[in-house]
C-alpha positions, 0 to 999 in steps of 0.5 A, a space after each residue: 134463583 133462590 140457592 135452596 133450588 139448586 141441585 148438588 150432584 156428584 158423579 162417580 167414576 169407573 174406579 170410584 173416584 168423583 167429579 165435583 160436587 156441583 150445583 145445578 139448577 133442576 132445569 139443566 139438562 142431563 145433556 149439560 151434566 155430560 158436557 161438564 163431565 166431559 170438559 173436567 174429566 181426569 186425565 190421568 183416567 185409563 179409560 176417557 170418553 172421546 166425546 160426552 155422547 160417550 158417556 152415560 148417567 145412571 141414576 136410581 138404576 136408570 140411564 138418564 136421557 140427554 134431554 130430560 132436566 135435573 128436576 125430572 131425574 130427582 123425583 125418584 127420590 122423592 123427598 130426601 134431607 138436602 145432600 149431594 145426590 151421587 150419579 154413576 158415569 159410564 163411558 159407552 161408545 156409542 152403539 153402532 160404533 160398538 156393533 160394528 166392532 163386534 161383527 168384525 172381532 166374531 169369528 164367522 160362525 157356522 150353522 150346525 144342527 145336532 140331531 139325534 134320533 131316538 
């Protein structure tokens, strides 16, 4: 594969701080990405996502499905000068986990009508 096809991408963590940048052919999957992400994250990080399914990609102000490929997360910018394209990482546990979570830290609540006649 021709070097001029690959991809260079950058992602930026929580603090501001970078992994990479890397190459990738507009192939790999955003799948892919998260697994490398995941295997050369920083250990000295407060926050580490337990696996890659915890973190999320945003790019262009997307999040990024695991199984669409570099190529289709690029059209959104069209025809740039060649450079490194700069995703943003979230860790997010996954959302049954954070909602079940949720429901046991609420407090029960009550339901109140508060009616007033004129």
């Amino acid at each position: 594969m021709p070097e001029e096809e690959l991809v260079e991408l950058k992602f930026r963590l929580y603090d501001g701080s970078d992994i990479g940048p890397f190459r990738y052919s507009p192939t790999s999957t955003v799948a892919m990405l998260k697994e490398r992400i995941f295997s050369d994250w920083p250990k000295d990080k407060k926050i580490v996502p337990k696996t890659a399914n915890d973190i999320k990609l945003i790019s262009a102000g997307k999040i990024l499905e695991n199984n669409k490929t570099v190529g289709q997360c690029k059209v959104p910018f069209g025809e740039l000068p060649k450079g490194t394209i700069t995703m943003h990482v979230v860790v997010q546990p996954p959302l049954t986990k954070a909602k079940t979570e949720k429901k046991l830290d609420e407090p029960q609540k009550k339901n109140f009508c508060s009616c007033s006649i004129l």
